[in-house]
C-alpha positions as CSV (number, residue, x, y, z in Angstrom):
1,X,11.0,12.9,12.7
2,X,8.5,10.8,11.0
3,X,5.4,10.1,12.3
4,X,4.4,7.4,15.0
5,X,3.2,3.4,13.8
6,X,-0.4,3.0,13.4
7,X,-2.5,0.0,12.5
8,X,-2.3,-1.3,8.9
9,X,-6.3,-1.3,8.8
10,X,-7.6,2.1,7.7
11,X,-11.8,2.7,8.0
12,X,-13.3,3.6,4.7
13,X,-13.1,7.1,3.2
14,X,-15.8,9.6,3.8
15,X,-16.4,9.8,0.4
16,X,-15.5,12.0,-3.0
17,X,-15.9,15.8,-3.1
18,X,-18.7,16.6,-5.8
19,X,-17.4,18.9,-8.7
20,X,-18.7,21.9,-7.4
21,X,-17.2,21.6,-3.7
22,X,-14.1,20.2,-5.3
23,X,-14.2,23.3,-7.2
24,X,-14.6,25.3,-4.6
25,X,-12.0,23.6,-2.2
26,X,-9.8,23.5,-5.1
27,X,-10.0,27.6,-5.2
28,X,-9.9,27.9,-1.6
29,X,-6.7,25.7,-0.5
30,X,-4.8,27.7,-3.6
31,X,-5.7,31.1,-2.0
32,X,-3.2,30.1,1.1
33,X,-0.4,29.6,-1.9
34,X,-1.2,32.6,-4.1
35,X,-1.7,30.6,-7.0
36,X,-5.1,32.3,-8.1
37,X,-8.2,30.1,-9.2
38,X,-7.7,26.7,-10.8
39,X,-9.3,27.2,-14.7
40,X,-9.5,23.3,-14.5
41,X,-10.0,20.2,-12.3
42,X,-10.3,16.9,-12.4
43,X,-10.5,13.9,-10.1
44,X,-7.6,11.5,-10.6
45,X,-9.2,7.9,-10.0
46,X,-6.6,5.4,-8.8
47,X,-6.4,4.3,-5.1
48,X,-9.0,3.4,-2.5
49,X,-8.3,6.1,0.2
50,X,-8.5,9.7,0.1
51,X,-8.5,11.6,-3.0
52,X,-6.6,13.4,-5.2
53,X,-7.0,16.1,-8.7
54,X,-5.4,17.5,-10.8
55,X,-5.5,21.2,-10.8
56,X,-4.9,23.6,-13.6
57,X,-3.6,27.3,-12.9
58,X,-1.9,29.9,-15.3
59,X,1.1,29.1,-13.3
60,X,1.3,25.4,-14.2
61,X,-0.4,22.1,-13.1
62,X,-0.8,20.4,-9.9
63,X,-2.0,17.5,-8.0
64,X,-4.0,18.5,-5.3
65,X,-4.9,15.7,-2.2
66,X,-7.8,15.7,0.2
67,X,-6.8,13.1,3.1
68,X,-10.2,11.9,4.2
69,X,-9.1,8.6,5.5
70,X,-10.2,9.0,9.2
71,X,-6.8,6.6,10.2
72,X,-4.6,8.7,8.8
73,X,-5.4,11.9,8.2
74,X,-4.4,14.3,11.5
75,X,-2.4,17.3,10.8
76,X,0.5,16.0,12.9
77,X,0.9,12.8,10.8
78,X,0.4,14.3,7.6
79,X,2.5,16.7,8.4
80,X,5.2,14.0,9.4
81,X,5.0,12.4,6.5
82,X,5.2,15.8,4.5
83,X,8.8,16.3,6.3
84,X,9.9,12.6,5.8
85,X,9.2,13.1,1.9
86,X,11.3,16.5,2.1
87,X,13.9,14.6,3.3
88,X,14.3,11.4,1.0
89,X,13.8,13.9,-2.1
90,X,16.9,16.2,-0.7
91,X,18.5,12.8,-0.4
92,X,18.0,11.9,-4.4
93,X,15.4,9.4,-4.3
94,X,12.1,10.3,-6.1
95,X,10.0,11.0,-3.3
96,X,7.9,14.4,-4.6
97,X,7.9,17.0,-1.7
98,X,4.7,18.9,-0.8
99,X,4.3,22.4,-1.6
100,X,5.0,24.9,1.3
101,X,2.7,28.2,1.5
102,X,3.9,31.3,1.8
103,X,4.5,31.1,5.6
104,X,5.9,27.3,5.0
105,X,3.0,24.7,5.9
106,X,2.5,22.3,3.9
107,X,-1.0,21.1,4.8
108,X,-4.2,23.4,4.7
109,X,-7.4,23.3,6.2
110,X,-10.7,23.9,4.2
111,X,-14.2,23.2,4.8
112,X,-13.1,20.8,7.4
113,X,-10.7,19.0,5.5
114,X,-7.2,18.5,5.1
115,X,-5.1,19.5,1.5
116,X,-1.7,19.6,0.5
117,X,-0.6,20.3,-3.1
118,X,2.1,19.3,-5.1
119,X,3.7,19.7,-8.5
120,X,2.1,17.9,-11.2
121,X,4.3,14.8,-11.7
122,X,3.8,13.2,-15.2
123,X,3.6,9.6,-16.2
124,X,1.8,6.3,-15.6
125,X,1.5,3.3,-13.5
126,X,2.9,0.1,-14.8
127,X,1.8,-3.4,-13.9
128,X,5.2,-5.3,-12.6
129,X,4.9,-8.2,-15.5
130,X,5.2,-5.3,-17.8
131,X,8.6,-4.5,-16.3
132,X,12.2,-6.3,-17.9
133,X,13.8,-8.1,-15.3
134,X,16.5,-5.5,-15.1
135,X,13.9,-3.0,-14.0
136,X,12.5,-5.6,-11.3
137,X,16.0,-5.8,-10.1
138,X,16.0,-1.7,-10.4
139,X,12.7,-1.8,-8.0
140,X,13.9,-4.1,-5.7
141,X,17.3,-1.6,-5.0
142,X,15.0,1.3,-5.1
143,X,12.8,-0.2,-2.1
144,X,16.2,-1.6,-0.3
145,X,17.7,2.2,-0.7
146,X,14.2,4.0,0.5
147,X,14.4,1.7,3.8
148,X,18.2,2.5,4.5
149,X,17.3,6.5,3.9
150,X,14.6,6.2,5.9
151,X,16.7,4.8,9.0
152,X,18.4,8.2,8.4
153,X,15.4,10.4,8.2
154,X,13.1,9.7,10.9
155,X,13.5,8.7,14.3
156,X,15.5,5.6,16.0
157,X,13.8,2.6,16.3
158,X,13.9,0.4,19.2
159,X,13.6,-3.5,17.8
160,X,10.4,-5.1,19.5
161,X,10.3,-8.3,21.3
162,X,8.2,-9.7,18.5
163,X,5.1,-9.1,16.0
164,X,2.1,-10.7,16.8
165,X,0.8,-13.2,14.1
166,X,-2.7,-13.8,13.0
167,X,-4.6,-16.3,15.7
168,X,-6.2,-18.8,12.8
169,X,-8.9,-19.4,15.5
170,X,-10.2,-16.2,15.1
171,X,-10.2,-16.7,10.8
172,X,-12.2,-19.5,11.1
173,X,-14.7,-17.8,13.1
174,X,-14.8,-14.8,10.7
175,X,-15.2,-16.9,7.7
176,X,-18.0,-18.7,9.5
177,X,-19.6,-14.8,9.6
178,X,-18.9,-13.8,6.2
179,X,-20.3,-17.2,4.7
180,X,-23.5,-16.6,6.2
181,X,-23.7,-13.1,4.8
182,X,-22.6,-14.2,1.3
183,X,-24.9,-16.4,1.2
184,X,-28.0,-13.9,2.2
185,X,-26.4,-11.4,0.5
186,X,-28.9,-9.3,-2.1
187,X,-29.1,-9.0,-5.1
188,X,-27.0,-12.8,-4.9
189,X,-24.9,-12.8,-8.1
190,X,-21.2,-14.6,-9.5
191,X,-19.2,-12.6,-7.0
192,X,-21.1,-14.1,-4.1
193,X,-20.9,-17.5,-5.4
194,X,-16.7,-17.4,-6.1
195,X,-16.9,-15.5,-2.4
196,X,-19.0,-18.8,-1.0
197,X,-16.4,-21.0,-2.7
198,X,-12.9,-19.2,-1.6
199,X,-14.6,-18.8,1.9
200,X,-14.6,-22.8,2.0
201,X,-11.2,-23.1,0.2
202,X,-10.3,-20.9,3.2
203,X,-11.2,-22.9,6.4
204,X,-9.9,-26.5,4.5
205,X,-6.2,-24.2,4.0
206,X,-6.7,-23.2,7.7
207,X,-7.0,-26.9,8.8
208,X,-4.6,-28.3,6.5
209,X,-2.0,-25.5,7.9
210,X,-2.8,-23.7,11.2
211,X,0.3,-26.1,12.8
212,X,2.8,-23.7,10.9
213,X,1.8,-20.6,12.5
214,X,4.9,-18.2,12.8
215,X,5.6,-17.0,16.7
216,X,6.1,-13.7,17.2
217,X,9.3,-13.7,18.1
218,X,10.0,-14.7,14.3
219,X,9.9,-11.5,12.7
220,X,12.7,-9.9,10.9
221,X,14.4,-6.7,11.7
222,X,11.8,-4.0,12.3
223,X,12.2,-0.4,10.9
224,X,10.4,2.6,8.8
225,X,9.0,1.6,5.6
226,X,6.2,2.9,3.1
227,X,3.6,1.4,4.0
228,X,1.7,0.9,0.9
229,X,4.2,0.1,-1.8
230,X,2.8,-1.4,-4.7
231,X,2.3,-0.5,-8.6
232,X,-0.4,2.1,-7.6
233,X,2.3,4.4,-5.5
234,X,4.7,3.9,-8.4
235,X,4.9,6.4,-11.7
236,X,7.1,5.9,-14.7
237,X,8.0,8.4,-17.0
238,X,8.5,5.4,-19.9
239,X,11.2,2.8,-18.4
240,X,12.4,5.2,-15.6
241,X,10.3,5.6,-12.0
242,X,10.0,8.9,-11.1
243,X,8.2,8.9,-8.5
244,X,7.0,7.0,-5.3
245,X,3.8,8.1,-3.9
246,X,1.3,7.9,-1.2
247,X,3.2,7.6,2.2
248,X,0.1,8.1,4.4
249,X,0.9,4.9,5.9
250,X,4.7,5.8,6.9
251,X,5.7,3.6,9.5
252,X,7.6,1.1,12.0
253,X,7.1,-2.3,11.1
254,X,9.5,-5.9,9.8
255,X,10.8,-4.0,6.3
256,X,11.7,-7.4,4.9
257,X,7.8,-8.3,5.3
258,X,7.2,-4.8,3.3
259,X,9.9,-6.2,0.6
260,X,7.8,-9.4,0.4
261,X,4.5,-7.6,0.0
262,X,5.3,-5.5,-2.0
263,X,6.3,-7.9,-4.8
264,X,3.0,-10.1,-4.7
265,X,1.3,-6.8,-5.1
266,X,3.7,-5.8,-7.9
267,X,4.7,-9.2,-9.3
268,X,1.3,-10.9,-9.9
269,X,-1.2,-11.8,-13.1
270,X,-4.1,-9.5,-12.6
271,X,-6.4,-12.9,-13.2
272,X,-5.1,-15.4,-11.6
273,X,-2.4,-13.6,-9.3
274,X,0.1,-16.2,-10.0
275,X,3.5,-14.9,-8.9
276,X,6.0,-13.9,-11.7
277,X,8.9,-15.7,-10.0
278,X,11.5,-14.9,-12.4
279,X,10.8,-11.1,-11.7
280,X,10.5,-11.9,-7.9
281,X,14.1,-13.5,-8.1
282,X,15.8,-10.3,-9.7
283,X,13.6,-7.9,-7.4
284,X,14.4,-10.3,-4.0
285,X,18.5,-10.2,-5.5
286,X,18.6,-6.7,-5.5
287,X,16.6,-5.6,-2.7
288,X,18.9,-8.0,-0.5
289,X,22.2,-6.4,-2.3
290,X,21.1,-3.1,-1.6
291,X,20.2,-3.6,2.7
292,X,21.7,-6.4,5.1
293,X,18.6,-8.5,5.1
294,X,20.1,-12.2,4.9
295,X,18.4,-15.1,3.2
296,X,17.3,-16.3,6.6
297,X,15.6,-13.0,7.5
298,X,13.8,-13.0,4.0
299,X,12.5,-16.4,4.3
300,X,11.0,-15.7,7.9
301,X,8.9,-12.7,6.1
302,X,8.2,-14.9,3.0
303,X,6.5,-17.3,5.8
304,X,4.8,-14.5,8.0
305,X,3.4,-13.1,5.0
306,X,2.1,-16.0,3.5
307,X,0.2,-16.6,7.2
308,X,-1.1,-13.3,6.9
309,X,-2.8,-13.5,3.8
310,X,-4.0,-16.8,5.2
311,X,-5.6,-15.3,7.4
312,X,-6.4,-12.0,6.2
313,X,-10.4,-11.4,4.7
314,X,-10.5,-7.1,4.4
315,X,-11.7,-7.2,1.3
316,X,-14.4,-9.5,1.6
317,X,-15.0,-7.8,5.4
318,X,-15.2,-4.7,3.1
319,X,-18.7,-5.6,0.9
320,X,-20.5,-7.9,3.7
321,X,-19.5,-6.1,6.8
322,X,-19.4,-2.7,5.7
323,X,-21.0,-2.4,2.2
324,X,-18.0,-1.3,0.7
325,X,-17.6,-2.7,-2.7
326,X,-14.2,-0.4,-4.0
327,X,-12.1,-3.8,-3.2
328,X,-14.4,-6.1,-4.8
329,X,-12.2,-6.3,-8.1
330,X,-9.3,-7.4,-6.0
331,X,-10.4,-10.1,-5.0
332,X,-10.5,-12.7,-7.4
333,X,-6.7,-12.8,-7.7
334,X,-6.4,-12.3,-3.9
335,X,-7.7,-15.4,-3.2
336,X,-6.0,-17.2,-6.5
337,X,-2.5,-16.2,-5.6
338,X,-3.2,-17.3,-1.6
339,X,-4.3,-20.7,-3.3
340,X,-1.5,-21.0,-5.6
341,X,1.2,-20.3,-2.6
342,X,0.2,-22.8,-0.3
343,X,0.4,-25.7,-3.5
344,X,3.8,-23.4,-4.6
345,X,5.1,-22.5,-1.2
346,X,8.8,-23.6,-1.7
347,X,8.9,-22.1,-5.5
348,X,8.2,-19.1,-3.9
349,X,10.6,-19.4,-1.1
350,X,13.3,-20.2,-3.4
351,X,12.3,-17.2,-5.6
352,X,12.8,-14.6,-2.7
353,X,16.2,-16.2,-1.0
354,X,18.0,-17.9,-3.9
């Protein structure tokens, strides 16, 4: 059964191990699998939350993952998501299954944190505007065929009455908040002053559109998705994915709004994250083909997604609120892709249900 739905939001890491408790940890959470001390490690950069290395042993390589996310990181969810893996992989679809010890658990303790190894899976990332459109079709029938499995895997879902939608009240009061810190903020530089002028871009997009908030009652069938899917969770081995990663946000929520978010995360220009629509179009065909989510269904998450990047700030809550700066390079394209979909919103519509 996989584990239960929990906010989207996640509080900010505690922070990365320093080599020499890596080290050590490292040594430690590979006594409980026999494996004998690592003769290399090193810190694998990509993601935000929690932390992962690669680990070097005389019996092969490894990726090794300390879940510090507070959100997300209890024994019973990991180890949730640890059996929901197990199952998709014995199912065919490239979901790598955590390593069991010797007496079959799959997460250890150590120094207070949480581990679970793996087999070293080679490959890279690849930004989605580097993929043919035949391989955005591929990724759209992957993501379709990972939310049908998981309907199989984990527990039944009851469909809600509805999903609450972002009250634009509250934005405008936020931005009001993060304007005034912007503008104090020290030492003031260029990222401050494009902050100050998206912040206003915000409030004249809330006023020019808070009549089109979605109801609740709009959202599209609810079920188990990822969580998380974007080209960061995704490795290629050349053209082929092998491997989809990172399911510490495993959950119930609309999986045609997952679809949808998923391809302006994977589907944008790293600049000016302008939508590749073209690439969209094959993704949106395929993921469609591959589930029964009707045109209809897809254009009601195409909507509530748009609203909630209308209305959605974290990254910019992140560096003024909590003096977190990881998401700062996001940001710029963030807020040019939300601009660009409210002058482009029918393009885009078209693009997912055409």
């Amino acid at each position: 059964m996989c584990a239960p739905p929990r906010p989207d939001r996640t509080e900010p890491p505690i922070g990365t191990l320093s080599p020499p408790v890596a080290h050590n940890a490292a040594a430690g959470v590979l006594r409980s699998y026999r494996l004998g001390r690592p003769s290399g490690i090193r810190p694998v950069t990509e993601g935000l939350l929690n932390r992962g290395y690669r680990i070097t042993t005389g019996s092969g390589r490894y990726f090794l993952k300390c879940y510090v996310d507070r959100a997300t990181a209890s024994r019973s969810a990991i180890t949730a998501q640890h059996r929901a893996t197990i199952d998709l992989h014995a199912l065919g679809l490239p979901t790598p299954p955590p390593l069991p010890t010797p007496d079959g658990r799959t997460v250890t303790a150590y120094g207070g944190r949480l581990f679970a190894l793996y087999p070293w899976v080679e490959g890279g990332h690849r930004h989605g505007t580097e993929l043919a459109p035949v391989q955005s079709a591929e990724l759209g029938a992957l993501l379709g065929r990972l939310h049908g499995a998981l309907g199989e895997v984990c527990a039944p879902v009851r469909q809600p009455a509805g999903h609450a939608t972002a009250d634009p009240a509250e934005t405008v009061r936020l931005v009001a908040e993060l304007r005034k810190r912007a503008a104090r903020y020290e030492p003031y530089g260029p990222f401050d002053a494009l902050a100050e002028q998206r912040l206003a871009e915000r409030l004249d997009l809330l006023a020019r559109h808070r009549h089109r908030r979605p109801p609740a009652e709009s959202a599209p069938p609810t079920g188990w998705t990822h969580g998380d899917f974007h080209g960061l969770n995704l490795l290629y081995r050349g053209e082929q994915l092998t491997a989809v990663l990172d399911w510490d946000k495993l959950g119930v929520r609309p999986q045609a709004e997952e679809a949808v978010r998923a391809a302006t995360l994977i589907f944008n220009d790293r600049e000016s994250g302008v939508l590749d629509l073209v690439r969209v179009r094959r993704y949106s065909q395929s993921y469609r083909a591959a589930t029964a989510t009707t045109a209809a269904q897809l254009a009601a998450a195409v909507h509530r997604v748009w609203w909630e990047r209308l209305n959605d700030l974290w990254m910019l809550q992140w560096r003024y609120q909590r003096g977190d700066h990881r998401a700062d390079p996001l940001f710029p394209a963030a807020a040019g892709q939300l601009a660009w979909w409210c002058q482009e919103y029918e393009q885009v519509l078209d693009a997912f249900t055409n």
